[in-house]
N, C-alpha and C positions, 0 to 999 in steps of 0.2 A: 622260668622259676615262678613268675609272677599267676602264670596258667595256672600251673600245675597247684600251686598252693589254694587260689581262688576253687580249685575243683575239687581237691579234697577237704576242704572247710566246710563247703557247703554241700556237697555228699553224705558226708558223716554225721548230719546236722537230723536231731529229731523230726525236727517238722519238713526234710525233704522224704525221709523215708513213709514219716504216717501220711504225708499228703500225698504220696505217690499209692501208697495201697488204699488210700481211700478212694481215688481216681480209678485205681485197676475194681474196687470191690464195687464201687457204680455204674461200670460199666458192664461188671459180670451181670449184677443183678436187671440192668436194662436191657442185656440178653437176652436174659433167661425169658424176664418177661415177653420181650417181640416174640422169643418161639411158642410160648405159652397163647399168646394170640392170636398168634398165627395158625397153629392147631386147633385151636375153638371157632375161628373165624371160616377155616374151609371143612369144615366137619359138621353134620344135621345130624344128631339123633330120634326118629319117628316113629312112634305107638301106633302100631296098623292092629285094629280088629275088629270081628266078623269076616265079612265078606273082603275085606280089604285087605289082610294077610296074604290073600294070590298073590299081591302086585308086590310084593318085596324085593322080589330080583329086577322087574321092570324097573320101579321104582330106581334099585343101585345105579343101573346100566341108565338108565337116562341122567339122572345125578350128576353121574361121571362125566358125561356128554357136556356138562355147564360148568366143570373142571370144581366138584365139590364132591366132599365124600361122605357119604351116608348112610349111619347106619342103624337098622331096622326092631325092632320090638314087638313081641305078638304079645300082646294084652286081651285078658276076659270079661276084665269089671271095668267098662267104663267111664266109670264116677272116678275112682282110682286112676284112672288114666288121666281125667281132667286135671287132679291133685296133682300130679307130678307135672304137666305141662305147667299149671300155677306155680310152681315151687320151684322151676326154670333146671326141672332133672333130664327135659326131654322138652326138643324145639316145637314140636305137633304131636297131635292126634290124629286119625286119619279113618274113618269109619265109613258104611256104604256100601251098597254097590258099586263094581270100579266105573261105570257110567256115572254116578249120581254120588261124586265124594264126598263127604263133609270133612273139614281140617279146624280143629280146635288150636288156638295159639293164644299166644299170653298177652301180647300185644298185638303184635306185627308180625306177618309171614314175610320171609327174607325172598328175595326179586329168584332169586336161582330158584330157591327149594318151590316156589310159586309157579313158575314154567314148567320145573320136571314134573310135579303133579297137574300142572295144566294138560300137558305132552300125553300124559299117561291115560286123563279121562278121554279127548280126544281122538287116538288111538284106539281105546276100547267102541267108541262110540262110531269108529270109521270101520272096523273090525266087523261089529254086529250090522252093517249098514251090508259091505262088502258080502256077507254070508248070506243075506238076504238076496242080493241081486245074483246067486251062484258064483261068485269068485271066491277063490281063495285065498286070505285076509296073506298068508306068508309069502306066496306069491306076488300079490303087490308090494308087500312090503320091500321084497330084495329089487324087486324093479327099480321102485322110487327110491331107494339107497343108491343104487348104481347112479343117478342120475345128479347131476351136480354142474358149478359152473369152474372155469378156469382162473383164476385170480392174476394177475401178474401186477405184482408190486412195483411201482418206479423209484419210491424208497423204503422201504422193508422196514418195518419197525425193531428196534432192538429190543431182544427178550428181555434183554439186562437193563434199560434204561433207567429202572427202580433201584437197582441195585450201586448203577454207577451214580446217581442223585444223593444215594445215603452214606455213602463210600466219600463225595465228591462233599457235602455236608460235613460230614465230620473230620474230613484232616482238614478245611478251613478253620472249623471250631479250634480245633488243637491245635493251629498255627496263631489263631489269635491269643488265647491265652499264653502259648510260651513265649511271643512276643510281648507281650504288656506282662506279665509275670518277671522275667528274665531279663525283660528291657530295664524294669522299674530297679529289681536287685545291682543290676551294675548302678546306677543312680543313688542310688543307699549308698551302696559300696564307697562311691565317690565323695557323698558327704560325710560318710562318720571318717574316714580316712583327713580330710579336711578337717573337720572341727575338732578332734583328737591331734593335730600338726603331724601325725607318723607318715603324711607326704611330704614333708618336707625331709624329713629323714631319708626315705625311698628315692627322692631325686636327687640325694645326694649321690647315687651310683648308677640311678637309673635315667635314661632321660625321659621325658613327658610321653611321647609316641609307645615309647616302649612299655610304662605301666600302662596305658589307657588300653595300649592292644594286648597285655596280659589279663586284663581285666575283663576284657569281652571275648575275648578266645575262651577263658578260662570256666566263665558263666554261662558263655554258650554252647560248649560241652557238656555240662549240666543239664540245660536244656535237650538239647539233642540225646542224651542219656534216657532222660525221664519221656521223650516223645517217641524214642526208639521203642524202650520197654512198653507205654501203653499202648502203642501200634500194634507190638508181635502181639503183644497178651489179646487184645481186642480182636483181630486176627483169627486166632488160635479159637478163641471162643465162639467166632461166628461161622470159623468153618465147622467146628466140632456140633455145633447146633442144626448146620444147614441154611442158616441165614443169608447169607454170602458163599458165593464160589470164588474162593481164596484165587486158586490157578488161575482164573480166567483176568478178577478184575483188581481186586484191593492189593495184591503184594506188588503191583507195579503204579501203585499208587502211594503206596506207605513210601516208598524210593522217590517219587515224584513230591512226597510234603517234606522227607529228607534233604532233597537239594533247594526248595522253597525255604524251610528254614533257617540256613545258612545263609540264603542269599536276604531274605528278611532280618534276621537276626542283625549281621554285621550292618546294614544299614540302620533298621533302630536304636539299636544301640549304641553305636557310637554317640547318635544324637542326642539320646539318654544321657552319656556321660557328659558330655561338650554344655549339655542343661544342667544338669546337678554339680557343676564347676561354677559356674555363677552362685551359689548360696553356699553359706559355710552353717546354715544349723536346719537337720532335719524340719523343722516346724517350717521353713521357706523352701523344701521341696516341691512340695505338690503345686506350690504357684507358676514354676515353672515348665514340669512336665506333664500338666492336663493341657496343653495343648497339642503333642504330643500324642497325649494318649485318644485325645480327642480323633485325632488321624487314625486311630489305627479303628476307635469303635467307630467311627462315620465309613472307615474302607468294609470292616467286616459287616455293619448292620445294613449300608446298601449291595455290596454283593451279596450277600446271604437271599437276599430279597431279589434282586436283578437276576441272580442266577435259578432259583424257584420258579419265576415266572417264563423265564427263556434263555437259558444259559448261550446260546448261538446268536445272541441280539447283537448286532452292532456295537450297540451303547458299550454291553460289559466285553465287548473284544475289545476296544480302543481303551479301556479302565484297568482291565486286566494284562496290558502291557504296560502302561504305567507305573513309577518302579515304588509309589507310596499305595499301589492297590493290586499288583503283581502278587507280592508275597503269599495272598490270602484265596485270590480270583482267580489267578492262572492253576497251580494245580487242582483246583476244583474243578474247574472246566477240562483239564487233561486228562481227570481220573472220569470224568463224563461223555469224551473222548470227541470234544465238539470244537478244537483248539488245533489248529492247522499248526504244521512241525512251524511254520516260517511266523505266527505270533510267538510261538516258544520261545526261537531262535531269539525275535526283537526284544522279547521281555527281558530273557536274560542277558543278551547285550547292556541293554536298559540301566538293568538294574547293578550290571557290573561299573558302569559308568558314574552311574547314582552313587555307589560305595566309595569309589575312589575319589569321586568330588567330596560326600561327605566326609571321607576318612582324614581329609586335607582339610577341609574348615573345619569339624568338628577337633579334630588335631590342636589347629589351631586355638581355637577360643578355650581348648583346656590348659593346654600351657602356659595362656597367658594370664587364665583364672585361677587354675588353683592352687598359686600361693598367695593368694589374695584374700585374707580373713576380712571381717567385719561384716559392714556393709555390703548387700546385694551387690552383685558388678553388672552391669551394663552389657548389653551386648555389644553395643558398637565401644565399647571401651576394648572389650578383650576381643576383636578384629583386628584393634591398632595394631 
């Protein structure tokens, strides 16, 4: 009863619904944006004219070769050509003999588009050399294609590593915030119920164990509601863009910040509550639970940072089973897929451990705090 009430309160509540679509409508528009950069980032637009209009097909086909795509422009008036390169409508100019190129650009020619027109004068210039000495230029050409070395990788890099980095990034993010959001509401929860006395009402039928664990079941459904929905929605939008390949990596990671969240949630929380039982008036919250909250932005701001630099280090394995830096470090590194089943296994053991201890001292010091108005209580008072 005590769930269920807590969950429909705060569901129904303005500022869950507009903070949840403003959460979903910034992440649409951070979408949109990556695909928008992403398309301009591997795309060259180039002004070929005179003599330099042959090379437009060479030009594509080498482009391609340096995994960029590029596409071409016959221009007459080159002063007009220059303008648009200035005016950032078109990456180059490109005029010349195809031995002898010239490339007009606004600043800086980008490293790709730089070698495919390097490739191209080169080949003309090894072409005209060839025809010279009686060879013929296509005939070498298919030679020296055929010819190549054997690669054998002894660890194969993952195509996806980028993908499981941003994947592995953002459900961290989303676990920190519904734990320090969600952690902090149960902790409200607990003091206006206290400083209002309608706990003393409630344990007239209820016992202490039993409100405190409606109170976090109840809240962390909430949570778990609102981290489901901007999961799918985020999800939905990266595969509809391209950004992500849904199948392969993020929907068994959305599942993997799912079971993190529970097992994070119920340990902060409790702890949240067991803290905001010691004060009876909102203005003595926050002295309590920054430190607290302190744990949770020291767990996310050095993982975030340990896992960037090398998510397979040492350091963030032994941190990331740990059950105050678990919550946030293990499914990042699961969804980065560098977290052997048997740190999983320990974490979650871990962290199942962690809950039941804290569920028992945190238990404890609410019970014996929160009927206790006035003055701050002590912690070693509400242990006795």
């Amino acid at each position: 009863m005590v769930a269920r009430r807590e969950f429909l309160a705060k569901v129904r509540t303005r500022s869950f619904v507009l903070g949840t679509l403003v959460i979903i409508a910034v992440l649409a528009g951070y979408v949109l944006l990556q695909t928008v950069l992403v398309e301009r980032s591997d795309r060259d637009t180039v002004a070929l004219s005179g003599q330099a209009t042959v090379l437009a097909e060479p030009l594509k086909q080498t482009a391609k070769s340096f995994g960029r795509d590029l596409v071409t422009v016959d221009v007459g008036d080159v002063a007009a050509a220059e303008e648009q390169v200035r005016a950032g409508e078109v990456d180059a100019l490109v005029t010349g003999a195809p031995d002898a190129l010239r490339v007009v650009v606004k600043d800086r020619l980008d490293d790709e588009l730089r070698n495919s027109i390097d490739l191209i004068v080169k080949q003309q210039v090894l072409n005209a050399q060839l025809a010279e000495a009686g060879l013929d230029p296509a005939t070498v050409a298919r030679n020296v294609e055929k010819a190549g070395v054997d690669v054998v990788a002894l660890r194969p890099d993952d195509d996806r590593q980028g993908q499981r980095l941003a994947i592995g990034l953002v459900i961290a993010a989303l676990l920190y915030y519904s734990l320090l959001v969600y952690g902090t509401m149960v902790a409200q929860g607990v003091v206006e119920e206290k400083s209002s006395r309608v706990v003393e009402i409630l344990l007239s039928t209820l016992r202490p164990w039993q409100l405190l664990l409606g109170k976090v079941v109840g809240l962390g459904l909430v949570g778990l509601a609102q981290l489901v929905l901007i999961g799918v929605t985020g999800l939905v939008l990266a595969s509809v863009s391209g950004i992500i390949d849904v199948t392969g990596v993020a929907g068994g990671a959305l599942a993997t910040g799912v079971l993190w969240y529970l097992l994070g949630f119920f340990l902060y929380a409790t702890v949240f509550a067991a803290a905001a039982s010691l004060v009876s008036r909102q203005e003595e919250l926050q002295s309590v639970l920054t430190p607290i909250s302190m744990a949770i932005v020291i767990a996310f701001v050095v993982g975030i940072n340990l896992m960037i630099q090398d998510a397979s280090d040492s350091l963030v394995a032994v941190l990331s089973v740990l059950p105050p830096f678990a919550p946030i470090l293990m499914p990042g590194r699961m969804a980065m897929g560098v977290a052997p089943a048997w740190q999983v296994v320990l974490a979650v053991v871990l962290a199942l451990a962690a809950i039941a201890a804290i569920t028992w001292l945190g238990g404890r010091v609410y019970a014996n705090a929160v009927l206790r108005t006035g003055a701050r209580v002590r912690l070693r008072d509400a242990l006795r």
